[in-house]
N, C-alpha and C positions, 0 to 999 in steps of 0.2 A: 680474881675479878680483873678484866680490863679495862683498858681507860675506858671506851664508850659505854662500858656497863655502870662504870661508876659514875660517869656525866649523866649518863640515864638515869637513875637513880638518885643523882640530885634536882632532875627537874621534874620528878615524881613526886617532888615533897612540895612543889608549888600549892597555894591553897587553890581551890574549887572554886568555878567562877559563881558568878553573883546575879547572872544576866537571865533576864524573866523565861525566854526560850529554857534554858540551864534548869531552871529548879522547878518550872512545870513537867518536865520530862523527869525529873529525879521521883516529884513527886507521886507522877505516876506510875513511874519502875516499882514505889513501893508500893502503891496500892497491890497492883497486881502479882507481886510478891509476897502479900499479908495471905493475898486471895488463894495463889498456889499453894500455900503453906495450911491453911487449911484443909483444902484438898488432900495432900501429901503425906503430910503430919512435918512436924517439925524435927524427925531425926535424918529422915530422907532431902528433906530440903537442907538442912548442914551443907549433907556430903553434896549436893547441887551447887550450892552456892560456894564451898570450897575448890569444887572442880569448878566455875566458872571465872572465880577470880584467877585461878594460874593461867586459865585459858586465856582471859583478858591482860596477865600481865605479859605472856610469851606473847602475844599480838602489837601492844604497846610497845615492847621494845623492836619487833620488827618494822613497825612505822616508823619510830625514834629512828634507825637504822637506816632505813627508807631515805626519812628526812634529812640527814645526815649528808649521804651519798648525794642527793639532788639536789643541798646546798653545795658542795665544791665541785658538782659538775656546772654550778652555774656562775659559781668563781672561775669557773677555766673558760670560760664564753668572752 
C-alpha cells in the first residue's frame, strides 16, 4: 500500500455527516433498497450491493486522488 492509499484510508474512517440534506438522502437510498430487494430477493441483491461498494470505493479514491492533485496544483499558483 502507498502513502496516498494509506492517507485515503485514514480519511475513510471519518464519521458520516449529520446534516439534514445527508440523512434524508441516506434515508431514501434505503427505502428504495428495502423496495429493490423485494423485487430481486435478497441473494441477488448481496452480490449488487457488494459489486456496488467496490465500485464506490475504486471511485472514492480516484476523487481522493483527484483532490489531492488540485490541491498542490493550487499550492504551485
Amino acid at each position: 500500500m502507498n502513502y496516498i492509499e494509506k492517507l485515503y484510508r485514514e480519511y475513510e474512517e471519518e464519521p458520516t455527516p449529520k446534516t439534514r440534506e445527508y440523512l434524508d438522502n441516506r434515508a431514501l437510498r434505503d427505502k428504495l433498497e428495502d423496495k429493490v430487494e423485494k423485487l430481486v430477493g435478497e441473494e441477488l441483491m448481496d452480490k449488487f450491493m457488494e459489486a456496488q461498494w467496490e465500485y464506490l470505493d475504486l471511485e472514492c479514491q480516484r476523487f481522493f486522488r483527484y483532490g489531492l492533485r488540485f490541491g498542490l496544483e493550487l499550492l504551485r499558483l
